[in-house]
C-alpha positions as CSV (number, residue, x, y, z in Angstrom):
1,X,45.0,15.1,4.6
2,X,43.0,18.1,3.4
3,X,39.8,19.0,5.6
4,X,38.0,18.9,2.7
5,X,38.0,17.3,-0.8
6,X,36.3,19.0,-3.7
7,X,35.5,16.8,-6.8
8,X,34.2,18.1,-9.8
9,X,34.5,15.4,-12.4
10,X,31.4,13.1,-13.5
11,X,30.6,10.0,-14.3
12,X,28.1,8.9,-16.7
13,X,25.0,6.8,-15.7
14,X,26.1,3.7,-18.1
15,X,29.8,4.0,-16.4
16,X,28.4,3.2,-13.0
17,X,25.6,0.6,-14.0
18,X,28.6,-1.3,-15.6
19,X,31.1,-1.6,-12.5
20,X,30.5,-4.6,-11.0
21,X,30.3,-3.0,-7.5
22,X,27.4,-3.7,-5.3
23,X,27.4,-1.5,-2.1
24,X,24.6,-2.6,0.0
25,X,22.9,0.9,0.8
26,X,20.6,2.2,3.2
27,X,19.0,5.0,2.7
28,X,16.4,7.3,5.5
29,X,14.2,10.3,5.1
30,X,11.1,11.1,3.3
31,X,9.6,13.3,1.1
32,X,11.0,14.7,-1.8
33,X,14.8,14.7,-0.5
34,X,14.6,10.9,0.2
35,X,12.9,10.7,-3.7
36,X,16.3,12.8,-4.4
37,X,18.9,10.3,-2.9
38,X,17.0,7.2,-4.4
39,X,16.6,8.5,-7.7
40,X,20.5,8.8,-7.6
41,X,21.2,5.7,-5.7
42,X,19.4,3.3,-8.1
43,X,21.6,4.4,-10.6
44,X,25.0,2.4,-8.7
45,X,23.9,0.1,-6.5
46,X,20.8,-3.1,-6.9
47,X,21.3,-3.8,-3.6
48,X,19.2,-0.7,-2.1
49,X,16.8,-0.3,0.7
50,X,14.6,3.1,2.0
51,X,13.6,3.5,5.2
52,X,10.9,6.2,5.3
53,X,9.1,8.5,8.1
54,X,5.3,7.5,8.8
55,X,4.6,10.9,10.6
56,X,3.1,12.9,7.7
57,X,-0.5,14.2,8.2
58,X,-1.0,16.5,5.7
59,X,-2.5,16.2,2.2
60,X,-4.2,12.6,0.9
61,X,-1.9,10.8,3.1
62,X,-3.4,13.1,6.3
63,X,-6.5,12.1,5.1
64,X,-6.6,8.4,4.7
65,X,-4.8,8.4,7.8
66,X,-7.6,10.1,9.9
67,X,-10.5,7.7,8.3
68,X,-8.8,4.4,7.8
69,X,-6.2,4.7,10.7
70,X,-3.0,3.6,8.7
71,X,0.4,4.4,8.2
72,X,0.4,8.1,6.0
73,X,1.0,6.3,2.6
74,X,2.6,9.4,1.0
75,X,6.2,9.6,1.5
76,X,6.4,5.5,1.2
77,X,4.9,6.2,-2.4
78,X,7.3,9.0,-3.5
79,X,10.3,6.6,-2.6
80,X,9.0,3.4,-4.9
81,X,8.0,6.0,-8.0
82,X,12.2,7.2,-7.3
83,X,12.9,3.4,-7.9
84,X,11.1,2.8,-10.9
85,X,13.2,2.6,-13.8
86,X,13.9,4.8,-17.0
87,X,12.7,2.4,-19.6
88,X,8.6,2.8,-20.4
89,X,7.1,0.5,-17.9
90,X,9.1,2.3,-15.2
91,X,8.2,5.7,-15.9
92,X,4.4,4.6,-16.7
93,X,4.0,3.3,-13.6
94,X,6.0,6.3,-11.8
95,X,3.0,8.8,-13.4
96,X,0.7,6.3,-12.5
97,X,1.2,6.1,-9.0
98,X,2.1,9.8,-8.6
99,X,-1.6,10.8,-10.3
100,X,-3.6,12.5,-8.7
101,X,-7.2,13.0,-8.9
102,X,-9.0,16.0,-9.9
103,X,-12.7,16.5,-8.5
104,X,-15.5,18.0,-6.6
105,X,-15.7,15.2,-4.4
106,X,-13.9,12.9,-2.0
107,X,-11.1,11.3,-4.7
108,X,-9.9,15.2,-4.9
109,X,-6.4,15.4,-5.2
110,X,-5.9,11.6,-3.8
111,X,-3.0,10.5,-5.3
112,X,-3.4,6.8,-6.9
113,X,-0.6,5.0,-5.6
114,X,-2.0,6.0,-2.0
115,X,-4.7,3.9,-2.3
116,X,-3.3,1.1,-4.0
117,X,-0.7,0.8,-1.0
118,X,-3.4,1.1,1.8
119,X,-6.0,-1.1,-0.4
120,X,-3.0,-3.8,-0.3
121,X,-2.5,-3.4,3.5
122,X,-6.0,-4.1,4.2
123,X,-6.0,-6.8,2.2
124,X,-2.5,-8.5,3.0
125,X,-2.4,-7.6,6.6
126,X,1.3,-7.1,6.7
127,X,3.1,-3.4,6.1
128,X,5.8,-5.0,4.5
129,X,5.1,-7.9,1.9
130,X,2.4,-5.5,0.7
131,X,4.9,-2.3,-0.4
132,X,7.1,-5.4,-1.4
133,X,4.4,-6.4,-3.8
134,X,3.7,-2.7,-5.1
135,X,7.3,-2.5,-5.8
136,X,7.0,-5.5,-7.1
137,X,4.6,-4.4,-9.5
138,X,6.6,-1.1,-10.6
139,X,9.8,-2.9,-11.4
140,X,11.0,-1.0,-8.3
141,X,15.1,-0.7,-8.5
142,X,15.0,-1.3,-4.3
143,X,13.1,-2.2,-1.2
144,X,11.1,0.5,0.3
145,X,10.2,0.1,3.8
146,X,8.4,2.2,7.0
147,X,10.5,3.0,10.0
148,X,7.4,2.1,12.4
149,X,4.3,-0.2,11.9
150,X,2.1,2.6,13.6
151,X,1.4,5.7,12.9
152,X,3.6,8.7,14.6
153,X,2.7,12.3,15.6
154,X,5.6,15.1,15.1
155,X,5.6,17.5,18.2
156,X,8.5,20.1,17.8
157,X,9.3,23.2,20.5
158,X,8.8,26.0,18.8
159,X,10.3,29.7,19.7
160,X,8.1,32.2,17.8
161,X,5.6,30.1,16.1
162,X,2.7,33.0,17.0
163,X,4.4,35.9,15.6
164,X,2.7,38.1,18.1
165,X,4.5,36.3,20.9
166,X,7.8,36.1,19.1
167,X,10.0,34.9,22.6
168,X,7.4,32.5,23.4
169,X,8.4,28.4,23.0
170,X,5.0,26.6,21.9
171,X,4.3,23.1,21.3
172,X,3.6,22.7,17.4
173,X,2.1,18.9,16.7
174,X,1.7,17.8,13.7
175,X,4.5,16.9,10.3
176,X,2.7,19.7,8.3
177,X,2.4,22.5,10.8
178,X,6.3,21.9,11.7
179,X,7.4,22.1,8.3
180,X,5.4,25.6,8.0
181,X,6.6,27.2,10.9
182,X,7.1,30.6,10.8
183,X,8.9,30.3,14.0
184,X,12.7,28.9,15.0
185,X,12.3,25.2,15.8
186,X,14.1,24.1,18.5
187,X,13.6,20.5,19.0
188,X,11.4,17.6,17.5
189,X,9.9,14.6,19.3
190,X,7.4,11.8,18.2
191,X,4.3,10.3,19.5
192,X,4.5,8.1,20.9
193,X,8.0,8.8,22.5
194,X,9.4,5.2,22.1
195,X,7.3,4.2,18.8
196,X,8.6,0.0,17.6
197,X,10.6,-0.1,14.5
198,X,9.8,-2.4,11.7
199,X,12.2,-5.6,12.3
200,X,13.4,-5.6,8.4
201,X,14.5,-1.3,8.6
202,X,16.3,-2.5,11.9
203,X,17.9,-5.7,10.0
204,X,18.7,-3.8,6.8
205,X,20.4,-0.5,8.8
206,X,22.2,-3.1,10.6
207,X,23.5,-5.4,7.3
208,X,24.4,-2.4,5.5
209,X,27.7,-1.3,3.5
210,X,26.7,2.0,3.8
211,X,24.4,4.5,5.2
212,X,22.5,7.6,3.8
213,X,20.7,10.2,5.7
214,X,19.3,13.5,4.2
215,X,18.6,15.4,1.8
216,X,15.1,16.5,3.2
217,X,13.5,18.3,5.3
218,X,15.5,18.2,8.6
219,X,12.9,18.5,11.6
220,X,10.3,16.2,9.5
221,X,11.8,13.6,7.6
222,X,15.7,13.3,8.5
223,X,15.8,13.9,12.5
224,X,12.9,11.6,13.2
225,X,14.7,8.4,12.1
226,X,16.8,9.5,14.8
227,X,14.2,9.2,17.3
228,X,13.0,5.9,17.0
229,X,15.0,3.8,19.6
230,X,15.4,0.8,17.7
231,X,16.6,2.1,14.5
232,X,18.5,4.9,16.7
233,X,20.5,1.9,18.0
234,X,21.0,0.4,14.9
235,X,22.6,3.3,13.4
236,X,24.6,4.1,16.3
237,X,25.9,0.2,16.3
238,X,26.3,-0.8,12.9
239,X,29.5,-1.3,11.1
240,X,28.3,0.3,8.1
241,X,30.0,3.6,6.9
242,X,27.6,6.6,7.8
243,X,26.7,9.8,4.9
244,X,24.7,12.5,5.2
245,X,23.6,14.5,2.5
246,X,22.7,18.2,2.9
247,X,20.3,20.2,1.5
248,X,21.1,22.6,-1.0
249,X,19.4,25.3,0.8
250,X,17.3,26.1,4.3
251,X,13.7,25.2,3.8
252,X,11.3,28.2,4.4
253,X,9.8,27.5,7.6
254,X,11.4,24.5,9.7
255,X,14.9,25.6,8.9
256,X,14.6,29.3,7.9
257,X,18.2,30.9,8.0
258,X,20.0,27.4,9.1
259,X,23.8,27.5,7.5
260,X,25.0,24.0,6.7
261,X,27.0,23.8,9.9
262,X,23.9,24.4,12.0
263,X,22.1,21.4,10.2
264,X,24.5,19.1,11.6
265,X,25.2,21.0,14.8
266,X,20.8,19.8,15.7
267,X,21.3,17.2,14.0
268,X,23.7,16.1,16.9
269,X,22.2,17.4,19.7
270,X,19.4,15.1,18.8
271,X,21.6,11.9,18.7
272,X,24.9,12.6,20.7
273,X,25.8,9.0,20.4
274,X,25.6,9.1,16.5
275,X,29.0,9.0,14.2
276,X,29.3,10.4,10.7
277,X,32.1,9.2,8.1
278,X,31.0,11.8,5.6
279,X,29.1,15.1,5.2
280,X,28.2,15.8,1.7
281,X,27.4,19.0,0.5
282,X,27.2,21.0,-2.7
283,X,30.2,22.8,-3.4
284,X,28.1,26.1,-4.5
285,X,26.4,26.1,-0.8
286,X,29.5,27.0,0.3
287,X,31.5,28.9,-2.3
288,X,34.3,30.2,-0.3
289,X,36.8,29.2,2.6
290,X,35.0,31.3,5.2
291,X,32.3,29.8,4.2
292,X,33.9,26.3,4.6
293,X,36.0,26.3,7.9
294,X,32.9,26.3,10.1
295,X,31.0,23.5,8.4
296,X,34.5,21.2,8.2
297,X,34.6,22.2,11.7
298,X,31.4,21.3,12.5
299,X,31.7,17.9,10.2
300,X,34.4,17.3,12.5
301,X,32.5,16.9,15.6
302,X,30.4,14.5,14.3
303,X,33.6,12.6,13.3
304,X,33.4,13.3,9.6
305,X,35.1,14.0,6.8
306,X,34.0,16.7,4.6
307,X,33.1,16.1,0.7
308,X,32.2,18.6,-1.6
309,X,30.7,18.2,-5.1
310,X,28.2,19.9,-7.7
311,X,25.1,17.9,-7.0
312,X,22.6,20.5,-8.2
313,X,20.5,21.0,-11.0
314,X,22.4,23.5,-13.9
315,X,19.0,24.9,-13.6
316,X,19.2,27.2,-10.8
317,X,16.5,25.3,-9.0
318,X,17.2,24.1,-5.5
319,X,16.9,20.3,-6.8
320,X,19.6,17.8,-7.0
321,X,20.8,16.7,-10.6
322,X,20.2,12.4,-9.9
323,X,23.1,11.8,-12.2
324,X,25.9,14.4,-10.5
325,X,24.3,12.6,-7.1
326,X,25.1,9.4,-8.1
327,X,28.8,10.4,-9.6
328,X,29.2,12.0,-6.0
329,X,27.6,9.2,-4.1
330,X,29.8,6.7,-6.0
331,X,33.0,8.7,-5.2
332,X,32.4,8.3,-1.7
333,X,31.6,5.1,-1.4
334,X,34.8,4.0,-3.4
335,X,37.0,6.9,-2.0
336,X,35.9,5.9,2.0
337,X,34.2,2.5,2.0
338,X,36.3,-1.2,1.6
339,X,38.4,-2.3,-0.1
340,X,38.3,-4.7,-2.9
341,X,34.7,-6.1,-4.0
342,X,31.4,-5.4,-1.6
343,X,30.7,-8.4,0.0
């Protein structure tokens, strides 16, 4: 068998929504990669859960965090406007929820769909039956859930993070300082060290077909799953087949300079006990066989195999196209998953 498989054929949208497949997918991160990987896995499966970070503190989400004392709304928001659907009520309520608020005053830059999730968690009580409600609402294409029921701090070791002391290892706290490091991160923990999962993520990582970690931002929104003992053992012990998708490029700051083999080589270091089945990456992040050896090798380790397809924008812009996502997401999980029909 080759080390790697590059794929370059596509499949349409309307090809995959008529199989009759149902993979039963999980999918972590936050952020805009998670958005990403949901906006592509809607498209194949309606059986389709995200488990999100609750560490941001940046932004409207930072805010309501620091006066009402709830989970940072932000990245749970992103991931149910990826599940709404294409037809008008879908994308309405997308924009809707994604609006944010122009002022002089408090509402500035408060995004809408914030509100309406935390409004509902005062109200209901209960983390869970109130994003299932907002999705609910949207027409959401999947179940969006938190990884924790209480709200987490980043803290990352940080070599160079004062440029003046550029040898020196700080402590850098906080999601949105970590992601803007100008320094080389070397580790990430959260706050508190051994934070309770949410019963359903744990259930649903456990139940699954199939697994999905990444894109995103690795040291804020992909690693931290990984850190959350609960979910870390569900992952580790479930029978479900295991992805990760990389990112089309390093992200200024957290990951400044990272190759693709050197995403999954801290990736590892931060779960040891972890197994891949498949590494996904786009075929132009690693245009040549030099290029290639290291990262298959690296795949390797982790007990993967290597998968390479165009999953990015024709654009130019470091963004992944949903629909070449999905064709490559549906190749995989036909080409390595069971066989015959998903349970």
């Amino acid at each position: 068998m080759k080390p790697y498989r590059r794929r370059t054929s596509t499949l349409s949208v309307r090809t995959l929504r008529r199989r009759g497949a149902q993979p039963k997918v999980v999918a972590l991160g936050g952020g805009m990669g998670l958005s990403a990987s949901l906006a592509a896995l809607r498209r194949i499966t309606g059986d389709l859960t995200a488990v999100v970070t609750v560490a941001d503190d940046g932004g409207s989400s930072g805010r309501l965090r620091e006066e009402l004392g709830v989970l940072p709304p932000g990245d749970l928001r992103k991931a149910l406007a990826a599940l709404c659907g294409d037809d008008d009520w879908g994308q309405t309520w997308a924009r809707v929820i994604q609006h944010r608020f122009q002022s002089k005053g408090e509402l500035h830059e408060h995004a809408v769909g914030n509100l309406l999730i935390v409004a509902l968690w005062e109200q209901l009580g209960d983390h869970v039956l109130a994003l299932d409600l907002v999705g609910k609402l949207l027409g959401a294409h999947g179940r969006v859930l938190p990884m924790s029921a209480v709200p987490l701090e980043l803290q990352a070791l940080v070599k160079g993070h004062d440029p003046a002391r550029p040898e020196d290892v700080d402590t850098v706290r906080g999601q949105a300082t970590v992601a803007l490091t100008p320094g080389e991160v070397q580790s990430v923990h959260l706050v508190p060290h051994d934070p309770p999962a949410v019963p359903e993520a744990v259930a649903a990582v456990r139940d699954a077909d199939w697994v999905v970690l990444g894109p995103g931002s690795w040291f804020s929104s992909v690693i931290p799953h990984l850190l959350v003992p609960e979910l870390h053992d569900a992952l580790v012990e479930t029978k479900a087949r295991r992805v990760l998708s990389l990112n089309l490029a390093p992200q200024p700051g957290e990951t400044e300079g990272f190759s693709p083999q050197r995403h999954l080589e801290v990736l590892g270091r931060h779960a040891p006990k972890l197994a891949l089945d498949v590494v996904l990456a786009d075929e132009a992040a690693v245009p040549d066989v030099s290029a290639r050896e290291p990262l298959v090798d690296a795949a390797k380790r982790l007990g993967a195999a290597l998968e390479l397809a165009p999953v990015a924008r024709a654009d130019g812009a470091p963004k992944h196209d949903p629909e070449l996502l999905a064709a490559a997401y549906d190749r995989i999980f036909r080409m390595h998953g069971r066989i015959g029909p998903w349970r």
